[in-house]
C-alpha angles and dihedrals in degrees: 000000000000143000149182091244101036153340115254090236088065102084152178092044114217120225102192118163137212119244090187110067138065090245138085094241146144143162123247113220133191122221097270088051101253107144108250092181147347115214125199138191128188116220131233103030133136104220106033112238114180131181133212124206144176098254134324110294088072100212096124116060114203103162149005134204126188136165129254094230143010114296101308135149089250110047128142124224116206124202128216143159133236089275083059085245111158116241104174136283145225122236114202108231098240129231089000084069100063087062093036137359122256133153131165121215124208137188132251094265082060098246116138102244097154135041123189121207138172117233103211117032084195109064086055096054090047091043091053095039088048090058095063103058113088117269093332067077099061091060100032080104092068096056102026121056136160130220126196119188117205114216142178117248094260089059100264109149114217105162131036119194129189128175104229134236090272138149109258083001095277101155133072137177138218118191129193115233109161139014119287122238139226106294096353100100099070091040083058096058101029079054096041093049092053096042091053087051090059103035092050092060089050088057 
């Protein structure tokens, strides 16, 4: 299979972010270190609205994902692609998401096919109360690191994604674990690429 962002024999796929713009953004890199997309949020607004490129130059829109209502626990965030055409979208759980990560993705019938989770509540508490001691702060992404898997609803686990040892915790990983069906590759990323927006600026 097949899909605007990757082919499936590319990964891992590589997550790293830039420290030096005025925007939330990062490359996405295959294995063999070709750019897949380049995704780019503007700061300080009050409805996200990120866009995902080929590379960046930017000069070649593929998606686009933006959210149903101003910043909330419980926003949605729609996918589409340059025709406006409507792909899916994830839906952050809430309150239960400030403890401990958790989104659903569904498809673009609207039907719930993926659910993201983190797997220790606690690296991620040390990790944001780290950051905000002075300079220990600056290396608390070499020692503390979340992963998230992504599964089916019957349990099947398909992603897995880890944020890597990194300075300022800059680099993130998604692994393959499990065949992709029709359509759920490019929910995955689409869904991955919003969540790690949102999980980096909690910490």
């Amino acid at each position: 299979m097949q899909t605007d962002l990757l082919e499936q024999n590319y990964y891992p796929l590589k997550f790293k972010f830039r420290i030096s713009t005025l925007h939330n953004d990062f490359t996405a890199t295959d294995s063999i270190g070709n750019t897949r997309a380049y995704v780019k949020q503007k700061l300080f607004k009050f409805k996200e609205h990120v866009k995902v490129f080929t590379d960046d130059t930017q000069t070649d829109l593929k998606y686009e994902i933006k959210a149903n209502k101003w910043l909330d626990f419980n926003s949605s965030y729609s996918f589409t692609d340059t025709q406006g055409n409507n792909i899916g979208r994830v839906v952050r759980k809430g309150w239960r998401s400030i403890w401990k990560a958790s989104y659903l993705i569904y498809d673009e019938n609207d039907q719930q096919d993926l659910i993201i989770q983190e797997k220790n509540a606690w690296v991620k508490v040390g990790d944001s109360l780290l950051s905000e001691i002075p300079l220990v702060g600056l290396f608390s992404g070499y020692f503390l690191n979340p992963t998230y898997t992504l599964t089916r609803p019957d349990g099947t686990l398909v992603c897995t994604f880890k944020k890597d040892a990194s300075f300022l915790g800059r680099n993130f990983t998604l692994h393959q674990d499990a065949n992709f069906e029709k359509g759920e590759e490019e929910r995955i990323l689409l869904g991955m690429m919003m969540m790690v927006l949102l999980e980096r600026r909690r910490g």
